[in-house]
C-alpha positions in Angstrom: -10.4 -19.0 14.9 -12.3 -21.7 12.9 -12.6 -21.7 9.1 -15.8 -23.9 7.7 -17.9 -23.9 11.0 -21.1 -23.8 11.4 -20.7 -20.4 13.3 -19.6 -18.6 11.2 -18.9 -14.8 11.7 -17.7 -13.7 8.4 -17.8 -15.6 4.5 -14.5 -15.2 2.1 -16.1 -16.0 -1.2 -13.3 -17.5 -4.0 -14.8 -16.6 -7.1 -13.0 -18.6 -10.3 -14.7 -16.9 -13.7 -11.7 -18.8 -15.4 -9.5 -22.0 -14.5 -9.7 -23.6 -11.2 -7.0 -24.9 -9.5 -6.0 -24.9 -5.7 -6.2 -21.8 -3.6 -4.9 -21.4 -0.2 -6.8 -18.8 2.6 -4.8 -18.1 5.7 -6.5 -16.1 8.3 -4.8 -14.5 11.6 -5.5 -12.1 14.2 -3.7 -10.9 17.4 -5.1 -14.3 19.2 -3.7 -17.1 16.3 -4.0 -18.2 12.7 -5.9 -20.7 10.8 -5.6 -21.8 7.1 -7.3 -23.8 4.5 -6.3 -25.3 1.2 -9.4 -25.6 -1.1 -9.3 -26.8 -5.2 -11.6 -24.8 -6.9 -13.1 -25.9 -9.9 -13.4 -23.9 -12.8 -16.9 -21.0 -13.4 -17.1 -21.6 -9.5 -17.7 -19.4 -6.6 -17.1 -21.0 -3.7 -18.3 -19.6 -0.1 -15.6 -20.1 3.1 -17.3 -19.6 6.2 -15.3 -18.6 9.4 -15.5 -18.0 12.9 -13.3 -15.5 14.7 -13.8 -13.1 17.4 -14.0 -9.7 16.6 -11.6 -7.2 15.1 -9.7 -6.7 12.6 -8.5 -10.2 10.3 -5.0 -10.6 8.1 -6.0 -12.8 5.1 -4.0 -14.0 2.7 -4.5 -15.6 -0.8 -1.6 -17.7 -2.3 -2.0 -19.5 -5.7 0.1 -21.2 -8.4 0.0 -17.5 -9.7 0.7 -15.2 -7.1 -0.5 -14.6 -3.4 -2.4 -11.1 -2.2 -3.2 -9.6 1.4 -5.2 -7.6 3.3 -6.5 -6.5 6.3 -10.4 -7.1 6.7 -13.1 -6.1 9.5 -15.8 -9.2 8.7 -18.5 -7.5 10.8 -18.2 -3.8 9.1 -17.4 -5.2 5.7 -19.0 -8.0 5.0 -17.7 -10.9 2.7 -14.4 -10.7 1.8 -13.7 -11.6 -1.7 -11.0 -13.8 -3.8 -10.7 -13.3 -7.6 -8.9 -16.2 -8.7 -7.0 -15.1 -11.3 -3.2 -14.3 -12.4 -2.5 -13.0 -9.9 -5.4 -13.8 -7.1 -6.6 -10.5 -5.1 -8.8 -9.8 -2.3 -11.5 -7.1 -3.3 -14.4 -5.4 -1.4 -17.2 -6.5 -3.5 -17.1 -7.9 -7.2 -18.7 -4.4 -8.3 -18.0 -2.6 -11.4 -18.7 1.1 -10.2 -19.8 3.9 -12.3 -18.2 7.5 -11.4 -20.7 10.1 -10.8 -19.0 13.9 -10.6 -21.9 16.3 -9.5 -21.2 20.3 -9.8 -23.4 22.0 -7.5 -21.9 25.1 -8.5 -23.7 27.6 -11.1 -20.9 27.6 -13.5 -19.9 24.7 -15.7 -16.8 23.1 -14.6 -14.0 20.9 -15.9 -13.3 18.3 -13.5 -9.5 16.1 -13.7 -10.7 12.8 -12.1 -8.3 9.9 -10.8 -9.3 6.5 -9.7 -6.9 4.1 -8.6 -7.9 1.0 -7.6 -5.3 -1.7 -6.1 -2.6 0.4 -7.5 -3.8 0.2 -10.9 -5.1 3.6 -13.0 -8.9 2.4 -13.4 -9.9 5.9 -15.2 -7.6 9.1 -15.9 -10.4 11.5 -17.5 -11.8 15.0 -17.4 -15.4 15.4 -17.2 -17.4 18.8 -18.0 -20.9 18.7 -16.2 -22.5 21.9 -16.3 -24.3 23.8 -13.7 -26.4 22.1 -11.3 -25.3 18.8 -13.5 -23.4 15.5 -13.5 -21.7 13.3 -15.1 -21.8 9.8 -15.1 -18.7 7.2 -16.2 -20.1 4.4 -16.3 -18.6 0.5 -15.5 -15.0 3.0 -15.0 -13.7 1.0 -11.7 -13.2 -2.6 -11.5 -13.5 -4.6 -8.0 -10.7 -3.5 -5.8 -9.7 -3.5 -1.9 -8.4 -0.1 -1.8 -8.9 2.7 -4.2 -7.8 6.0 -4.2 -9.7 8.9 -6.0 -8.1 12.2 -6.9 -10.0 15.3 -8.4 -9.3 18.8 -9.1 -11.5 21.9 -10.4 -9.2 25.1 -11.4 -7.1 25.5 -8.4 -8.3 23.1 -6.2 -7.6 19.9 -5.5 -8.9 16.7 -3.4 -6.9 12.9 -2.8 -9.1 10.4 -0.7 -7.9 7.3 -0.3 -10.5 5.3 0.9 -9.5 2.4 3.6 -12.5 0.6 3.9 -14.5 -0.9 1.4 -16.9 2.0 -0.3 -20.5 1.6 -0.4 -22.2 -0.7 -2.9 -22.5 2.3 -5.5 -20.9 4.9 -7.5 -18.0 6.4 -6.5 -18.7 10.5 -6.6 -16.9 13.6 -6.7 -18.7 16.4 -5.8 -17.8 19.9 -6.9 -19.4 23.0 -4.8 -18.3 26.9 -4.0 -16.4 25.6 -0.8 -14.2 23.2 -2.3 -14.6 19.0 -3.8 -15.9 16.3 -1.7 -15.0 12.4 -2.9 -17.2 9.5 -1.3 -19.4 7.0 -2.7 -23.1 6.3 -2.6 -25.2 3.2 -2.0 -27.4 2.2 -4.0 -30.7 -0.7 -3.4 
């Protein structure tokens, strides 16, 4: 495992909207461990390139405010990403998603919807799309590494917890005759 070669197989991206200050990535896998120290400066994003083999990576994030860690897959998921803030966390994707629920159904529907996102409550709400409809909350999730969606329609009910980073999209709930489905879309 190398981090900053030229080979690089996967990119952790520290992104600093606020103060810099230093930052330290540690990487390991079933074969070893590798670290780096990096200062950030402040309104920075800073690309780490590294080379591993493949499989699934522990990272973790330590600052002056905290430390964070996760599991990541660099070929499935892409870059890996650091907020730098109080404290630091590794997130999917610096997204803001929308929530979409759909009701295929032909009744109108009220719809409890849950999003949790790194053990946070991002959005606690019920939505009423009518027949055939949807309804869109929009900018409702903030990045995250793992979220967790619940939704439930009358006497049904749906948890997904979803382990790998979700498309580049909206997360949706869709409502139909056989029961709820919770996923997310990509979107160009």
């Amino acid at each position: 495992m190398v981090v900053g070669g030229a080979t690089a197989t996967g990119t952790v991206v520290v992104d600093t909207p606020g103060e810099g200050g230093r930052v330290r990535l540690s990487f390991a896998d079933g074969d070893g461990s590798a670290g780096v120290d990096l200062r950030v400066p402040a309104a920075s994003r800073v690309p780490v390139p590294v080379s591993m083999p493949d499989g699934p990576v522990s990272v973790a994030v330590d600052t002056a405010a905290g430390s964070d860690r996760r599991e990541w897959l660099p070929g499935e998921d892409g870059a890996l990403y650091c907020l730098h803030g109080s404290p630091p966390r590794l997130v999917c994707d610096l997204l803001i998603r929308d929530v979409v629920v759909e009701n295929a159904t032909d009744d109108d529907a009220a719809v409890d919807v849950e999003v949790v996102a790194d053990g946070r409550t991002s959005l606690d709400w019920t939505v009423y799309p009518v027949a055939g409809g949807s309804v869109t909350v929009p900018t409702a999730v903030s990045p995250a590494g793992e979220f967790l969606v619940a939704a439930s329609h009358g006497d049904r009910e749906v948890r997904r917890r979803l382990d790998r980073c979700p498309a580049r999209g909206p997360l949706t709930v869709r409502v139909t005759d056989d029961g709820i489905a919770v996923g997310s879309r990509a979107v160009e």
